[in-house]
DRENDREN-274096 format. One record per residue (C-alpha): chain; z, x, y. Coordinates in nm, 2 decimals. Each point is the difference from the previous one (the first is absolute). Example, Ala and Ser with C-alpha at 12.3 -4.5 7.8 and 13.67 -1.06 7.14 Angstrom:
@chain->A&zz->0.78&xx->1.23&yy->-0.45
@chain->A&zz->-0.07&xx->0.14&yy->0.34
END
This chain:
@chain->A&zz->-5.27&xx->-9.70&yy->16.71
@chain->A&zz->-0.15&xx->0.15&yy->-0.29
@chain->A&zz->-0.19&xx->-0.18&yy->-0.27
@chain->A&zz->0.31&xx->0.03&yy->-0.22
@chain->A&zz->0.24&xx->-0.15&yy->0.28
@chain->A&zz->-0.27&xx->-0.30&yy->0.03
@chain->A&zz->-0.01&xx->-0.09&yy->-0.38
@chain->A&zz->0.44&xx->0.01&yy->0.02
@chain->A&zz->-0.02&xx->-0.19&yy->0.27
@chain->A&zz->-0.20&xx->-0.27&yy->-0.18
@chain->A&zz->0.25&xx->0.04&yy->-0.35
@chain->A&zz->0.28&xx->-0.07&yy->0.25
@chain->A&zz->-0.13&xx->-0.32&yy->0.13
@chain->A&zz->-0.14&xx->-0.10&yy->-0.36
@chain->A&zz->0.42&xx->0.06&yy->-0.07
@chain->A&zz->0.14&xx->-0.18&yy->0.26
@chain->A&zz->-0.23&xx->-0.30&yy->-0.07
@chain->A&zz->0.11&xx->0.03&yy->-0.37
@chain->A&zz->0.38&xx->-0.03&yy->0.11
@chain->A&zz->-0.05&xx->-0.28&yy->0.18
@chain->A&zz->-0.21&xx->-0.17&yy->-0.29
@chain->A&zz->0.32&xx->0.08&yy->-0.21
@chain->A&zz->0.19&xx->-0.21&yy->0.23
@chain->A&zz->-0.17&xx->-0.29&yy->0.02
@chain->A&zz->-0.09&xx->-0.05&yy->-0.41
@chain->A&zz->0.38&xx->0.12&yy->-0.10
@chain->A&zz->0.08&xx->-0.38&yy->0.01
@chain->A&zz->-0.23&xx->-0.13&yy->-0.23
@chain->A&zz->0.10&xx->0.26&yy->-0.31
@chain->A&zz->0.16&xx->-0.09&yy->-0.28
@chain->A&zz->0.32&xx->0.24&yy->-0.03
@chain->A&zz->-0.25&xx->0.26&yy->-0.25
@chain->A&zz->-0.25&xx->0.01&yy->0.25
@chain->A&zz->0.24&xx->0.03&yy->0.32
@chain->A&zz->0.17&xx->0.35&yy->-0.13
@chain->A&zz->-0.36&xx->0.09&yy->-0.06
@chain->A&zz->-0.08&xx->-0.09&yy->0.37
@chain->A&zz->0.34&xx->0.15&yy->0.11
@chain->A&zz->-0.10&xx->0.32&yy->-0.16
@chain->A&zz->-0.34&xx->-0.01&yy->0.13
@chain->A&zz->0.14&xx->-0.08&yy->0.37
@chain->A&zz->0.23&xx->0.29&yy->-0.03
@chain->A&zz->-0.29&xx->0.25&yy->-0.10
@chain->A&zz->-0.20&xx->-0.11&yy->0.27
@chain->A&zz->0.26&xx->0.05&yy->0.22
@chain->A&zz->0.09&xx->0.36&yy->-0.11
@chain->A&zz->-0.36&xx->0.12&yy->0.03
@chain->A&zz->-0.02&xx->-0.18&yy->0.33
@chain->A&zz->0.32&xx->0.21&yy->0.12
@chain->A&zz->-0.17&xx->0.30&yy->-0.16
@chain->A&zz->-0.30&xx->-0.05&yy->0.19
@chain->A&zz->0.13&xx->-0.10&yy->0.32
@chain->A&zz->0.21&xx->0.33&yy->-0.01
@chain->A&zz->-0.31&xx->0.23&yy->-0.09
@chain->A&zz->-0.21&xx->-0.19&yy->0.27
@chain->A&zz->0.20&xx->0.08&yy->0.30
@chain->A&zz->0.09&xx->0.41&yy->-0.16
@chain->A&zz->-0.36&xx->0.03&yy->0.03
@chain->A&zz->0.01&xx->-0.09&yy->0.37
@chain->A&zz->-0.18&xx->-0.38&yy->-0.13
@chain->A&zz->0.20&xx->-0.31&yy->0.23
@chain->A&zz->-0.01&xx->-0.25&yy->-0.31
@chain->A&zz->-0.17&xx->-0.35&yy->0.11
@chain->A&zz->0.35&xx->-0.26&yy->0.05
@chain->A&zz->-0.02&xx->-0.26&yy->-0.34
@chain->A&zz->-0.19&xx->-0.34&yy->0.09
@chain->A&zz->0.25&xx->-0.31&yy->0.09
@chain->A&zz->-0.18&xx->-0.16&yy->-0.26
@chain->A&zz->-0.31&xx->-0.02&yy->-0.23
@chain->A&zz->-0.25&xx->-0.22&yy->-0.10
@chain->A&zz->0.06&xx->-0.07&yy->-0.41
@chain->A&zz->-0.33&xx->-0.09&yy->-0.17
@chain->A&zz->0.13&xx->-0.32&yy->-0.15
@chain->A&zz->0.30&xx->-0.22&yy->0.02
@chain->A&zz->0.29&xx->0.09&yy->-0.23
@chain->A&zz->0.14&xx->-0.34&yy->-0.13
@chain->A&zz->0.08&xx->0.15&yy->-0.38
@chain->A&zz->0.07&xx->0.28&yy->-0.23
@chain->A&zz->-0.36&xx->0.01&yy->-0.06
@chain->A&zz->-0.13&xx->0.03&yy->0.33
@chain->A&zz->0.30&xx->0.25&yy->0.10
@chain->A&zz->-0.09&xx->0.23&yy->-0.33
@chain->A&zz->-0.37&xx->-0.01&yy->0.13
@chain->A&zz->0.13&xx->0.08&yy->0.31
@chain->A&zz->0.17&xx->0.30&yy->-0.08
@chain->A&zz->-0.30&xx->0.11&yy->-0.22
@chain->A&zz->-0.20&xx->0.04&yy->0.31
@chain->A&zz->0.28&xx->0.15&yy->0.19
@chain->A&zz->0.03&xx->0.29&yy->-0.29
@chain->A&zz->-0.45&xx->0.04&yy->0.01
@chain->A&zz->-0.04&xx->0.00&yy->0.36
@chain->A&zz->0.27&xx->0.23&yy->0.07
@chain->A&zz->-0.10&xx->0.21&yy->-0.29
@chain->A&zz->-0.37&xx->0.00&yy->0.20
@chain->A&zz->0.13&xx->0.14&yy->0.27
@chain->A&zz->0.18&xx->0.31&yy->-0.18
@chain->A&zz->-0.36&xx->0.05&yy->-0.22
@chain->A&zz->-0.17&xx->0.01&yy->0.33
@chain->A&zz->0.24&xx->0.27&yy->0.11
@chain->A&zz->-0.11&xx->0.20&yy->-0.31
@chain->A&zz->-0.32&xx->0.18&yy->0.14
@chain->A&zz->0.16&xx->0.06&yy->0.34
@chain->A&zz->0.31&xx->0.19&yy->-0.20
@chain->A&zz->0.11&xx->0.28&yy->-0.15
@chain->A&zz->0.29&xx->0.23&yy->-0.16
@chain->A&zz->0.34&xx->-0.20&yy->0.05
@chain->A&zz->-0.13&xx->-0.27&yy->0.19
@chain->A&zz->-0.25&xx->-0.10&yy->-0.27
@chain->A&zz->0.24&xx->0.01&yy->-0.28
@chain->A&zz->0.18&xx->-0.23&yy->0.25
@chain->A&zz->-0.26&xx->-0.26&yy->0.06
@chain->A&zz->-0.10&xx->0.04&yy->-0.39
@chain->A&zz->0.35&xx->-0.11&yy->-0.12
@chain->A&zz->0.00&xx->-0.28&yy->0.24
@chain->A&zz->-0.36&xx->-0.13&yy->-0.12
@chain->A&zz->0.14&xx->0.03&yy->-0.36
@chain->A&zz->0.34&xx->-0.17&yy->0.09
@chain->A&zz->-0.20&xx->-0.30&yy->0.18
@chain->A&zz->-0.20&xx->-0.03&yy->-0.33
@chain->A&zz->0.23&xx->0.03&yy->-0.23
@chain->A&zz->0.21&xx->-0.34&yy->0.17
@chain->A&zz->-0.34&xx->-0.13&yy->0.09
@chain->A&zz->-0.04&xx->-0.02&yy->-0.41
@chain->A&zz->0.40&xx->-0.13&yy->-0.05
@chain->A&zz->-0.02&xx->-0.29&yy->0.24
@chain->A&zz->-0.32&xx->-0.10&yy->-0.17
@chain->A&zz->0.20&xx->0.05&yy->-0.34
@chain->A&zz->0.25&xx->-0.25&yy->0.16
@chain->A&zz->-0.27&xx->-0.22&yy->0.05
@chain->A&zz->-0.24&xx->0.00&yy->-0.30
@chain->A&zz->-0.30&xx->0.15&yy->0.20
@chain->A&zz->-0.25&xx->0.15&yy->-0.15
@chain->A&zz->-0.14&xx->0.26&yy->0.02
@chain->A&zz->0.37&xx->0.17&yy->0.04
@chain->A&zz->-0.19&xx->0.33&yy->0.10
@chain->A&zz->-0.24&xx->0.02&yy->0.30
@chain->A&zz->-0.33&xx->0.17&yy->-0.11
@chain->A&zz->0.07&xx->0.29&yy->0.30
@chain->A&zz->0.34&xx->-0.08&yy->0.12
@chain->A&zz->-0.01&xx->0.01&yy->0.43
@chain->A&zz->-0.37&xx->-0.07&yy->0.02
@chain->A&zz->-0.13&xx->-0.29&yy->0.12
@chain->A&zz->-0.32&xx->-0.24&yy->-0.12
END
């Protein structure tokens, strides 16, 4: 597996944690915030498909999706399901800037659109949930 197959590899897990995040913190969204989630869920879900498709054209077998994953916090409100689905949006969007370096030609324009598409509903959901600052400092790295 190449360096490149590793760091999609790792942006495929980041996605399927991020759909199942979507999941659990649908519930507690007011009906705004839900068809924000709903279209968050759906893009995850198309890249995932995307990815899971490249993977195995390359000759990669794709890692199966968890049963389940450990969430950082309970979700009891709209608050904590907004926070929620900040970190969803950063920590998958850390996983497609790691891919950066390890990229190139279509791929990287691939993983670049995906880190800006995690950022940019990284910086709605905190919108939705008066957060500041509304813009990481570099979006998809972390402290």
């Amino acid at each position: 597996m190449t360096p490149a197959d590793e760091r999609l590899v790792a942006a495929l897990q980041a996605e399927h944690a991020a759909i199942y995040g979507y999941g659990v913190l649908g519930p507690k969204l007011d009906a705004a915030s839900l068809a924000l989630a709903r279209s968050a869920d759906n893009a995850h879900r198309t890249r995932r498909d995307a990815l899971l498709v490249r993977l195995t054209s390359d000759g990669v077998t794709p890692p199966p999706t968890a049963a389940s994953y450990q969430l950082p916090f309970a979700i009891t409100d709209r608050a904590a399901a907004l926070k929620l689905a900040v970190q969803l949006e950063d920590r998958t969007a850390a996983q497609w800037r790691l891919a950066l370096p390890a990229t190139d030609g279509d791929v990287r324009k691939i993983v670049l659109d995906a880190l800006i598409d995690c950022t940019t509903r990284a910086v709605a959901f905190r919108k939705a949930g008066s957060m500041t600052p509304l813009v990481a400092a570099f979006p998809g790295k972390t402290a």
